[in-house]
C-alpha positions in Angstrom: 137.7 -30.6 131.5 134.2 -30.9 133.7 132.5 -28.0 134.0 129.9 -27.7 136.4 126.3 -27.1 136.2 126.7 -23.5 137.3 129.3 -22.5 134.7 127.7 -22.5 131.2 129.8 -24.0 128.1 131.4 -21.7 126.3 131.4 -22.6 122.3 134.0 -21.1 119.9 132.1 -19.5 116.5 134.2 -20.2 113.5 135.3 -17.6 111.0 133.4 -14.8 113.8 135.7 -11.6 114.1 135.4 -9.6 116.9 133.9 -5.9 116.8 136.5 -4.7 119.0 139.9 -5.8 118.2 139.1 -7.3 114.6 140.6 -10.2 115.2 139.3 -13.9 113.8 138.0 -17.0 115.6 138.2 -15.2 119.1 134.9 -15.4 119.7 132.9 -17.2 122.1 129.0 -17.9 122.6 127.5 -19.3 125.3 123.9 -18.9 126.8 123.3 -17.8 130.7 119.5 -17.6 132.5 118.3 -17.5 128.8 120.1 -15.0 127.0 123.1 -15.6 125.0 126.1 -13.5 125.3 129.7 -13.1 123.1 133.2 -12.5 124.2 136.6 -12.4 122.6 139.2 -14.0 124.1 141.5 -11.9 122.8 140.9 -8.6 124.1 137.8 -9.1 126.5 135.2 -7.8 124.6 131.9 -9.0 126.1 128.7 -8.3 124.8 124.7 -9.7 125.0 122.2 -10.6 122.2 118.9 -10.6 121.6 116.2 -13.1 120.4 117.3 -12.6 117.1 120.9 -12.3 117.5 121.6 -8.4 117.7 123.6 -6.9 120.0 121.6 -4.9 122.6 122.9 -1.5 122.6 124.2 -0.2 126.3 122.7 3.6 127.2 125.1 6.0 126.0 125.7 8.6 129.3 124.7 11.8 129.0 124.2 14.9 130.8 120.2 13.7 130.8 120.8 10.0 131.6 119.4 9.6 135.2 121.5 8.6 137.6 120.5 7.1 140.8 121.0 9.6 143.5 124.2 9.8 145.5 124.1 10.7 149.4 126.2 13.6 150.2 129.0 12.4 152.5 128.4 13.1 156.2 131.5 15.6 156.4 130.0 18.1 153.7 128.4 21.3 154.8 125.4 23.5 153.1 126.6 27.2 152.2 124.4 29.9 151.5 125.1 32.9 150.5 122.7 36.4 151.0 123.1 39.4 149.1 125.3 42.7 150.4 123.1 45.2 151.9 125.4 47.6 151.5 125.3 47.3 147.6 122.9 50.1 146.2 121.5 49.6 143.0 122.6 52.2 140.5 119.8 54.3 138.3 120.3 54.6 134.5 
């Protein structure tokens, strides 16, 4: 099997159980522009380490996450909406 340059090799890590599926020597390692990253073959787990071997937690969403601004679609309209003049407050 040749791999080429571009693809990196992919090394099996004996007795390694996967976080996601639990299952044994389905684990691969294998090192891309410097940092090493993990998947199971089983289930497609794929994750990324750190210097020191720790898995580098993704940002959980949340209602404060940013999120890079959408552009409102060309077919959407602004409404506003005044208040009824005809309403008269009412004196307690």
């Amino acid at each position: 099997m040749n791999q080429t340059p571009e693809q990196p090799i992919k090394r099996f890590i004996a007795g390694a159980v996967c976080p996601a599926c639990s299952k044994m020597d389905t684990i691969r390692m294998y090192q891309q522009d410097g940092t090493m990253h993990r998947d199971c073959v089983e289930c497609g787990f794929a994750d990324t380490l750190d210097e020191r071997g720790n898995s580098v937690p993704r940002e959980i969403p949340t209602r404060v996450t940013v999120q890079p601004a959408s552009k409102p679609s060309p077919t959407s309209h602004v409404a506003q909406f005044y208040p009824n003049p005809k309403l008269k407050k009412k004196d307690s």
